[in-house]
C-alpha positions in Angstrom: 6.5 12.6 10.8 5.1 11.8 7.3 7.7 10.8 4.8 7.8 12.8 1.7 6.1 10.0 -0.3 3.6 10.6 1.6 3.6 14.0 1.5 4.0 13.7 -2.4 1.2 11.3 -2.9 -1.4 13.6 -0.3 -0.5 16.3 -3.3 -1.4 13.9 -6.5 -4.4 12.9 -4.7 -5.3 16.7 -3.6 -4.8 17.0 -7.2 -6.4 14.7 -8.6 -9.4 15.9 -6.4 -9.6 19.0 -8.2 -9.6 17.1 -11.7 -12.3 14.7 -10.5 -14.7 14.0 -13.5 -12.4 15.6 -15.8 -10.7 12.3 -17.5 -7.3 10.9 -16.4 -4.7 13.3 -15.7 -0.8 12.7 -16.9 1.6 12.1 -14.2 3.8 14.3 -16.4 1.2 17.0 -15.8 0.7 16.2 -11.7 4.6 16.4 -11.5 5.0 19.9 -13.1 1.9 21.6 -11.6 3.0 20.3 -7.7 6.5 20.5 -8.0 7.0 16.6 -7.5 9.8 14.4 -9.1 8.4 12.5 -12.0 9.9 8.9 -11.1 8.8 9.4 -7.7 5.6 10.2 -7.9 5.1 7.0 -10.4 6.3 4.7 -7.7 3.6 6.4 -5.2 0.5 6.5 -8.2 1.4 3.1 -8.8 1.2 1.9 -5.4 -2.0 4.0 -4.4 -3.9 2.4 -8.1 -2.5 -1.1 -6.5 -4.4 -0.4 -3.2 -7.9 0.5 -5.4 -7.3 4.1 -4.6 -6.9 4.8 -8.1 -7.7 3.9 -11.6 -5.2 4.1 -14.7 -5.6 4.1 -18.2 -2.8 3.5 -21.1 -2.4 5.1 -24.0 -3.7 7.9 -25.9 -6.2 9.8 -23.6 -4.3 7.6 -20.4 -3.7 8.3 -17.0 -4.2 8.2 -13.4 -8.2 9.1 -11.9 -9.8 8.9 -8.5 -11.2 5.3 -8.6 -14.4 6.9 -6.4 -16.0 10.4 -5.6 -13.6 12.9 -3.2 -15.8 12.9 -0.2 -15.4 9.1 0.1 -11.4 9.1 0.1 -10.6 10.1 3.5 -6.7 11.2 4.5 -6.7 8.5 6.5 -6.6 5.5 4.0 -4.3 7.6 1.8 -1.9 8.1 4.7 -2.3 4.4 5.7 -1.3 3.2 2.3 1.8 5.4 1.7 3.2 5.4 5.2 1.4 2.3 6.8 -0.3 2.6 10.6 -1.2 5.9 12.4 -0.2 4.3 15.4 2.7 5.7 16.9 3.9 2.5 18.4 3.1 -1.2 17.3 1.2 -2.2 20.3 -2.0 -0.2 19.8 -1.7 -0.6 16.5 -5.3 -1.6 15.3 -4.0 -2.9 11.7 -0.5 -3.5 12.6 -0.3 -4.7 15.9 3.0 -6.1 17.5 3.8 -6.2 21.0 6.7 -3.9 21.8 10.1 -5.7 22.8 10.8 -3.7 25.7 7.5 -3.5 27.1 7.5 -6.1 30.3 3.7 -5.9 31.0 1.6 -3.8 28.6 -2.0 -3.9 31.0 0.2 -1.6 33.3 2.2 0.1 30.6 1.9 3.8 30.8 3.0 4.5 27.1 0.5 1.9 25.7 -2.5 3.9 27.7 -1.1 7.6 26.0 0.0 6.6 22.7 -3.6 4.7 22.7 -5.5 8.3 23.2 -2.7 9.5 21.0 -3.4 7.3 17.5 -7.4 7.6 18.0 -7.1 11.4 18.4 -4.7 10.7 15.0 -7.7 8.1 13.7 -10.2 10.4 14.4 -9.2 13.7 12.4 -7.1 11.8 9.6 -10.5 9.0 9.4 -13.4 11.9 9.0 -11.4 14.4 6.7 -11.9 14.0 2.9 -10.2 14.5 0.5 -13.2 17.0 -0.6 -13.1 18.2 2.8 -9.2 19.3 2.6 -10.1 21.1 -0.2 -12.7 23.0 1.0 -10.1 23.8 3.9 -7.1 25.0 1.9 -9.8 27.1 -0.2 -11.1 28.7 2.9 -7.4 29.3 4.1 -6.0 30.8 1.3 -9.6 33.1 1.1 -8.2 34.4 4.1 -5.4 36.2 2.3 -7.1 37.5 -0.5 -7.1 41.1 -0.9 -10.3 42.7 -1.8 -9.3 46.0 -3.4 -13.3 47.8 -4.0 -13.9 51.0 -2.9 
């Protein structure tokens, strides 16, 4: 399950996104338009500009900016930052690896071999999807639902 910081810093980014190329956006303005706690979501803008997802500027005209283009910030990275591995357990964690404590021999460990197939099926959506690309997506969703009303 992704934590809400997570879930909170998928939004700035998503929003962020949007306002690519458009000068630094306010975290003031990123909390009220997403509905995110102010504090909070500095913590999680701070931490993502620490890990070069970001760039800030102070002062007058300040704020927080995709460090590069949309379509090379995958969900992935993002997710990796805020909430660490994809892996589901330690021990085919590809970043994070750690032997697990109960595990007696993990070459005949049938959990290892699942959760395995499990994080690169993880890796392999979360890895290839944009941030671009999931907004592309939740355009094409909420198209869906609009109602076209011409006669």
């Amino acid at each position: 399950m992704l934590s809400k910081k997570t879930k909170y810093g998928i939004q700035a980014v998503l929003y962020l996104a949007e306002k690519f190329n458009k000068g630094p956006v306010l975290i003031s303005e990123i909390a009220k338009t997403q509905s995110l706690p102010k504090k909070f979501l500095e913590a999680i803008l701070l931490e993502l500009n620490k890990k070069g997802l970001l760039h800030s500027r102070k002062g007058k005209g300040g704020g927080y900016s995709l460090k590069r283009p949309p379509n090379e910030i995958m969900l992935g990275e993002v997710i990796r930052v805020l909430e660490g591995p994809l892996a589901p357990v330690s021990c085919v964690s590809q970043t994070a690896y750690r032997p697990c404590d109960e595990c007696k021999d993990e070459l005949s460990c049938g959990i290892k071999v699942v959760m395995k197939e499990v994080r690169d099926a993880i890796s392999k959506i979360l890895d290839h999807k944009s941030l671009a690309d999931v907004f592309v997506q939740r355009k094409h969703e909420m198209d869906k639902f609009t109602v076209n009303y011409v006669i």
